[in-house]
C-alpha positions as MATLAB code, in Angstrom:
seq = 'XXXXXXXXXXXXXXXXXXXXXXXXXXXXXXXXXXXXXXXXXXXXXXXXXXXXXXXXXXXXXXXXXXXXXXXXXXXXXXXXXXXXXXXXXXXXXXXXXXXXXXXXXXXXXXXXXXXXXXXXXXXXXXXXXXXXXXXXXXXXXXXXXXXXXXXXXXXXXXXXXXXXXXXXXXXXXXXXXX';
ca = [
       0.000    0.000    0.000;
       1.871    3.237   -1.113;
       1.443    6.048    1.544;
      -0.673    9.173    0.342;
       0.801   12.683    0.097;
      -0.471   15.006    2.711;
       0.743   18.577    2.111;
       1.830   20.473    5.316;
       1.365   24.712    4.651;
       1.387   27.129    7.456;
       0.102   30.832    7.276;
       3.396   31.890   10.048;
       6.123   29.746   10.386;
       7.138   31.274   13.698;
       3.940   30.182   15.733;
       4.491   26.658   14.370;
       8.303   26.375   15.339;
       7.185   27.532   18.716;
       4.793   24.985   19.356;
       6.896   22.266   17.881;
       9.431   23.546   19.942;
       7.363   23.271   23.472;
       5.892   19.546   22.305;
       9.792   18.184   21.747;
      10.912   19.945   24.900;
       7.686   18.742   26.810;
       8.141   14.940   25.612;
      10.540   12.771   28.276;
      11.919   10.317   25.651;
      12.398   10.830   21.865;
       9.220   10.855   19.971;
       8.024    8.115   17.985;
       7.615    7.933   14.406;
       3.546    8.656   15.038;
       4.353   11.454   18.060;
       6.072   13.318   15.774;
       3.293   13.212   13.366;
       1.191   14.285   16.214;
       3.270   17.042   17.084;
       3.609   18.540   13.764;
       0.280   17.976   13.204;
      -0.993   19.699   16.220;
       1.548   22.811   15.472;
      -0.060   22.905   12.524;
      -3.553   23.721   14.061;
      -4.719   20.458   14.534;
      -5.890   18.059   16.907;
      -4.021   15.572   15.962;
      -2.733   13.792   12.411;
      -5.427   11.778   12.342;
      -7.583   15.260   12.072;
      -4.951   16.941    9.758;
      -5.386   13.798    7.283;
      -9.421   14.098    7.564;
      -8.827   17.703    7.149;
      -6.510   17.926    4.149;
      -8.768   14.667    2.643;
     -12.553   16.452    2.535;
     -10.506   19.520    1.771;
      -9.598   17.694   -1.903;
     -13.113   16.037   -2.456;
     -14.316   19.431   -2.098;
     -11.965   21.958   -3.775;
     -12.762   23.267   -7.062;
     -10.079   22.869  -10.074;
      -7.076   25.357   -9.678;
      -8.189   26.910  -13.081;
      -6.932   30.951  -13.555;
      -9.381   32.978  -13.286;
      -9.525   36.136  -15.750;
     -10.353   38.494  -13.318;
     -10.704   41.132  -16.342;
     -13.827   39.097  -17.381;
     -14.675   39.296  -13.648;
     -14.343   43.063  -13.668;
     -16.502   44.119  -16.560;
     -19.560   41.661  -15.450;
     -19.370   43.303  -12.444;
     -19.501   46.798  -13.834;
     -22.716   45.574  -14.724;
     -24.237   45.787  -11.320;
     -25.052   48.998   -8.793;
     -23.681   48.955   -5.747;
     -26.217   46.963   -3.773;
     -25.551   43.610   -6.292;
     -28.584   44.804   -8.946;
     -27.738   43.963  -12.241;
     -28.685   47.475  -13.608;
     -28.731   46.383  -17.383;
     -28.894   43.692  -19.967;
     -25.236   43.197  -21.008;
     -23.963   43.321  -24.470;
     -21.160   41.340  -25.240;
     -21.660   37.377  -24.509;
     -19.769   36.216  -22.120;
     -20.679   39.439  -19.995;
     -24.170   38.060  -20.047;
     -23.009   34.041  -18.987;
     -21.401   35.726  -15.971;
     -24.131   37.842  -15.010;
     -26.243   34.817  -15.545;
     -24.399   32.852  -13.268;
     -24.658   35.859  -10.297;
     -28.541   35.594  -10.932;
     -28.386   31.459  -11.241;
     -26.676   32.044   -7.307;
     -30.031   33.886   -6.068;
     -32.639   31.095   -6.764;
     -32.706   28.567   -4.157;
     -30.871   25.130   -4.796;
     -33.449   21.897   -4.763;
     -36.736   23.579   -5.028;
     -39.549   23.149   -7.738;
     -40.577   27.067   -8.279;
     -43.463   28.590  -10.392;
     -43.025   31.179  -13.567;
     -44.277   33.726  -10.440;
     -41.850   33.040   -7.948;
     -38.970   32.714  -10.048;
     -39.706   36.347  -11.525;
     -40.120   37.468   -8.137;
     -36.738   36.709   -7.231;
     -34.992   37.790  -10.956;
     -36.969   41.262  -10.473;
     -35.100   41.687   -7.113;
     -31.894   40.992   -8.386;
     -32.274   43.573  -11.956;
     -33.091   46.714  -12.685;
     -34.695   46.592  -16.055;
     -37.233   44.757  -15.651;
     -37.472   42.270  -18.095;
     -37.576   38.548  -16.538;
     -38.513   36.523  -19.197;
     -34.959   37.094  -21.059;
     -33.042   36.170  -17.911;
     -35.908   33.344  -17.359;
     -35.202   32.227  -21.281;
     -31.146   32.866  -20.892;
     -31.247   30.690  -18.174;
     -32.807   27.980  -19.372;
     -30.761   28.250  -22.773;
     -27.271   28.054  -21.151;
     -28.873   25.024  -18.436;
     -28.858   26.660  -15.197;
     -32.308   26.063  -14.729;
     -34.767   23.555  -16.094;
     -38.531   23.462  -16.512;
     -41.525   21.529  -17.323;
     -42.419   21.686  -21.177;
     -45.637   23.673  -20.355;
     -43.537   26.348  -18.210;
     -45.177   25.428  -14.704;
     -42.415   24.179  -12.690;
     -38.778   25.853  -12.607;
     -35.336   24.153  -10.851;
     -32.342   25.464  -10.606;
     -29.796   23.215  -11.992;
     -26.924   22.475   -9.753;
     -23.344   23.390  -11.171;
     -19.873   23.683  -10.228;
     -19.969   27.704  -11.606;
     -16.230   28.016  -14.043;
     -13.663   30.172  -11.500;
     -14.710   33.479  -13.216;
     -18.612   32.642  -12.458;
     -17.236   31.852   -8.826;
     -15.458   35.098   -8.493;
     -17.979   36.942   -9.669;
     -20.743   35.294   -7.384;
     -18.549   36.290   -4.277;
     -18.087   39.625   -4.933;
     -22.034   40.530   -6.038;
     -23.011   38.167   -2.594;
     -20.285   41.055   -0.855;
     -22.302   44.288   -2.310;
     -25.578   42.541   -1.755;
     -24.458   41.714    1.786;
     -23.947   45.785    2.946;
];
């Protein structure tokens, strides 16, 4: 059985040689092969390596690709909304309007059937002018949400967002957040 990588990274390496320093200074005899792991573990931040290997384990099952993220794309989707997180208008150049889309796709609840009603309800809060049905039909065209064939029931689609979508999310949740 070949042993798994688990990356060590500290924020300050001066707290962690301090506690390493009181653990080896603390301990009577050498430590063993697993104490140490303890010890560096527990410098670290953690309870113990047992914890730092659940930690650093759920932390790669969950973590989204390291893909760049073109923050200038970022920037000009987000010129598109005031300063409360409103998109203010309907954007011009395509992938301006995907990103946007993706900042609206983030306001509808996850897991829940909606009607036509409620889902314009919640695009009309989050625009300024006021048309729903092409964010309802944009939507739908690029698969972030799905409905019934006679338009009664709409669900949001659940998505890893691409890293721009991601960035852009967080900072429109920030100015709708004040």
């Amino acid at each position: 059985m070949s042993k798994e990588a688990i990356p060590l990274a500290v924020a300050d390496i001066t707290p962690f040689a301090r506690s390493l320093s009181r653990q080896l200074h603390a301990a009577q005899d050498p430590p063993s092969h697993l104490g140490l792991l303890n010890m560096l573990a527990r410098a670290a931040g953690f309870r113990n390596f047992q914890h730092m290997r659940a930690a650093r384990s759920a932390e790669a099952r969950l973590a989204l690709p390291n893909a760049p993220v073109d923050f200038k794309r970022v920037e000009k989707a987000l010129q598109q909304f005031d300063a409360e997180g409103c998109l203010m208008r309907w954007p011009s150049k395509r992938y301006v309007q995907e990103l946007s889309l993706w900042a609206l796709w983030a306001v509808l609840p996850a897991s829940q059937v909606m009607h036509e009603r409620e889902v314009n309800g919640l695009l009309n809060k989050a625009h300024a002018f006021d048309d729903a049905a092409i964010l309802r039909r944009s939507l739908i065209g690029m698969k972030l949400v799905s409905r019934q064939p006679d338009g009664s029931d709409y669900r949001r689609i659940e998505q890893a967002p691409p890293p721009e979508a991601v960035a852009l999310i967080r900072a429109v949740s920030l100015r709708r957040a004040r």
